[in-house]
VOBA-1610 file (N, C-alpha, C; in pm, whole numbers, padded with zeros to 5 digits, always signed):
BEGIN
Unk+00402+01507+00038Unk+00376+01376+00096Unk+00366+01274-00017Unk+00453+01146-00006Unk+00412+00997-00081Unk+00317+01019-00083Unk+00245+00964-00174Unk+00115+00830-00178Unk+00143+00770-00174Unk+00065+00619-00065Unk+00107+00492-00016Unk-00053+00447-00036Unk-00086+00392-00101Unk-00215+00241-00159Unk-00196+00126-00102Unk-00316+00127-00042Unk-00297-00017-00010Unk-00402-00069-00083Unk-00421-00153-00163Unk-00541-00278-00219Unk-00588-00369-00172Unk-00671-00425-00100Unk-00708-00470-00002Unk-00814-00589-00114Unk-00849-00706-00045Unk-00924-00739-00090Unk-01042-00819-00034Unk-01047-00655+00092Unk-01164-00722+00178Unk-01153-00766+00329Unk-01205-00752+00389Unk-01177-00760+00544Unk-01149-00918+00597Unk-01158-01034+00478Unk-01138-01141+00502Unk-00987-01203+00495Unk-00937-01075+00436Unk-00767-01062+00373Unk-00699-01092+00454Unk-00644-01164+00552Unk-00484-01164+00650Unk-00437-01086+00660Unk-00338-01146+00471Unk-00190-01066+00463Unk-00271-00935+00452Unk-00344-00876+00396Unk-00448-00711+00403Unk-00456-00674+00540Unk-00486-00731+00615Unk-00527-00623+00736Unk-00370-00662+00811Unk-00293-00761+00782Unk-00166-00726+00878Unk-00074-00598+00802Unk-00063-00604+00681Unk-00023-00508+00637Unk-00033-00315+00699Unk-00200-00358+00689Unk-00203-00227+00716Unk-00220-00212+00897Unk-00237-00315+00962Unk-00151-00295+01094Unk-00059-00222+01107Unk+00008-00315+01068Unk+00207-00207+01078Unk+00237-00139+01013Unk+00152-00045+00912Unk+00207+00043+00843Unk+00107+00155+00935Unk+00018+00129+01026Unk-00084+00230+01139Unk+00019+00233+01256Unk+00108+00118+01307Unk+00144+00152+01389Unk+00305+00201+01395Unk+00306+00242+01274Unk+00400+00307+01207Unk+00392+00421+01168Unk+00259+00469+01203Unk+00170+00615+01148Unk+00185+00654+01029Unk+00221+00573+00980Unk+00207+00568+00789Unk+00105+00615+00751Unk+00030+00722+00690Unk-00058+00766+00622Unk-00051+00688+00482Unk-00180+00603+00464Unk-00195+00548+00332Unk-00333+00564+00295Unk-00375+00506+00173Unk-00505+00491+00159Unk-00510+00367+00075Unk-00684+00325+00145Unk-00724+00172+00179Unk-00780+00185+00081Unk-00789+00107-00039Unk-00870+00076-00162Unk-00912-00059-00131Unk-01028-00101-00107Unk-01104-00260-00093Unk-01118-00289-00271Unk-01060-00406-00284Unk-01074-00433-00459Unk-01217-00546-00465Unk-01266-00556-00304Unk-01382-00609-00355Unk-01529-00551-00354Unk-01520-00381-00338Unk-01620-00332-00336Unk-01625-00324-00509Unk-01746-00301-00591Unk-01775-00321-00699Unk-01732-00179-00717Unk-01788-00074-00680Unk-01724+00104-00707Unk-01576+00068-00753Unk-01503+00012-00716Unk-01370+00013-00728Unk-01306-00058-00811Unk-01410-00087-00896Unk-01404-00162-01074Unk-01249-00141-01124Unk-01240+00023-01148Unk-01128+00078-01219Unk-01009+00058-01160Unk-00996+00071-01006Unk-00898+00008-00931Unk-00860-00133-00946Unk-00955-00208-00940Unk-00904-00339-00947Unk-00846-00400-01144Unk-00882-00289-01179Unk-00834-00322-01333Unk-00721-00244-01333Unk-00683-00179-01273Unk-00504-00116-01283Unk-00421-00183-01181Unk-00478-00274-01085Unk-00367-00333-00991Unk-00388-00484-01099Unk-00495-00510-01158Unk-00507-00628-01258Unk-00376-00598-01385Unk-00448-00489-01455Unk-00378-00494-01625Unk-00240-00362-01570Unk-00239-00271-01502Unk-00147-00216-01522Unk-00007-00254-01414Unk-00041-00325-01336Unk+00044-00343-01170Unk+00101-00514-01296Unk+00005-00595-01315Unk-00003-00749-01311Unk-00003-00823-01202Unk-00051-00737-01076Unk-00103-00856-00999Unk-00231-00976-00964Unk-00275-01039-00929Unk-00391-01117-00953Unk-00454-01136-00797Unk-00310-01113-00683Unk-00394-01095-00525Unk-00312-01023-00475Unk-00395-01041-00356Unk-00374-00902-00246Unk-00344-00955-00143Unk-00268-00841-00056Unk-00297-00693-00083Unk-00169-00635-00179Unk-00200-00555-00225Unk-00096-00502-00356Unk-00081-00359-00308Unk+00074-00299-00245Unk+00138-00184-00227Unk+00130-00116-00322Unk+00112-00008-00373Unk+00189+00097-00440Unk+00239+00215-00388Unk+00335+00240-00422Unk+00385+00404-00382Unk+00446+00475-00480Unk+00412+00604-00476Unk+00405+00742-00545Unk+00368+00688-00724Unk+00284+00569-00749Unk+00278+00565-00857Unk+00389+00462-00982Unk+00544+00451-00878Unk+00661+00389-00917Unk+00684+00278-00890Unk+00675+00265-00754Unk+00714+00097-00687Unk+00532+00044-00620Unk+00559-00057-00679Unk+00479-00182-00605Unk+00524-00281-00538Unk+00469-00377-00501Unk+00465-00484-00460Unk+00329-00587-00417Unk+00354-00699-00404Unk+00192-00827-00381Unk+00267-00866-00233Unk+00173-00870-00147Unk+00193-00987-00021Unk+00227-00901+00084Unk+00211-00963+00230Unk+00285-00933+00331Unk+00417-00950+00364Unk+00454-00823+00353Unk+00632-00824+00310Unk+00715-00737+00473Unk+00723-00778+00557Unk+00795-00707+00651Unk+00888-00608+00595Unk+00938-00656+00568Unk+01060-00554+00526Unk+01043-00481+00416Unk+00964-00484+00344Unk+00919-00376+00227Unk+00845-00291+00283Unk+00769-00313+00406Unk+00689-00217+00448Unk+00790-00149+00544Unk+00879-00200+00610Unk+00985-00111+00714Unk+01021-00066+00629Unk+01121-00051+00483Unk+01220-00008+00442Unk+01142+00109+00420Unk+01002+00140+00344Unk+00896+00248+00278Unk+00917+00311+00461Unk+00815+00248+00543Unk+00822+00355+00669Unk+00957+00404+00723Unk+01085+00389+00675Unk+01210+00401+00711Unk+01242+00568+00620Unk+01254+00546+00495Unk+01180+00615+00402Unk+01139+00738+00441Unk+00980+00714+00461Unk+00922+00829+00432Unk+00939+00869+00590Unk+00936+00829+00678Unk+00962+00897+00837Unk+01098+00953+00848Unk+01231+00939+00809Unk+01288+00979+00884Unk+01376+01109+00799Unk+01385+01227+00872Unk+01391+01354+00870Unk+01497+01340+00749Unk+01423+01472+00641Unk+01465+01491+00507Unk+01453+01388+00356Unk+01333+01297+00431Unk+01291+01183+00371Unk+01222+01189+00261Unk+01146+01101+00150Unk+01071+01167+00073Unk+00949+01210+00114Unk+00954+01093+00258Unk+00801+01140+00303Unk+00771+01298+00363Unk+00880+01373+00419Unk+00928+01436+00522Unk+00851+01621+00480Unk+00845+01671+00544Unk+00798+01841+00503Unk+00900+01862+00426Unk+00989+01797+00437Unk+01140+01883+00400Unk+01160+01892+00270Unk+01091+01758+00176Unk+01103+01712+00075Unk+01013+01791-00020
//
């Protein structure tokens, strides 16, 4: 299975919670990192100094590709991706 991150920056976020809307009703398995809980210091200093982004919400997947913002189509093309049979997301892979 991908890893799919989402960086969030807080339940006050928009583009953050539409994001991870459609990547739920897409049954995208990801995980929700809030960059404004303080625990999550080290997170927010690798989507800071190692990503270079400065807001959210900030994608990553498998470690390779990122992206900043609510992006329709970056999030279809990833759930396109990893759902459909022999995918990277896929058992098969």
């Amino acid at each position: 299975m991908i890893r799919v991150i989402v960086y969030s920056s807080g339940d006050a976020c928009m583009q953050c919670r539409m994001t991870e809307r459609l990547m739920d009703a897409a049954g995208l398995v990801f995980e929700h990192v809030d960059l404004s809980d303080p625990a999550n210091a080290d997170h927010r200093a690798h989507v800071v100094r190692d990503l270079g982004y400065a807001s959210a919400p900030v994608i990553e997947v498998a470690g390779v590709e990122h992206w900043s913002g609510f992006v329709p189509e970056r999030i279809d093309e990833l759930i396109a991706r990893l759902t459909e049979p022999g995918g990277q997301g896929s058992a098969d892979s």
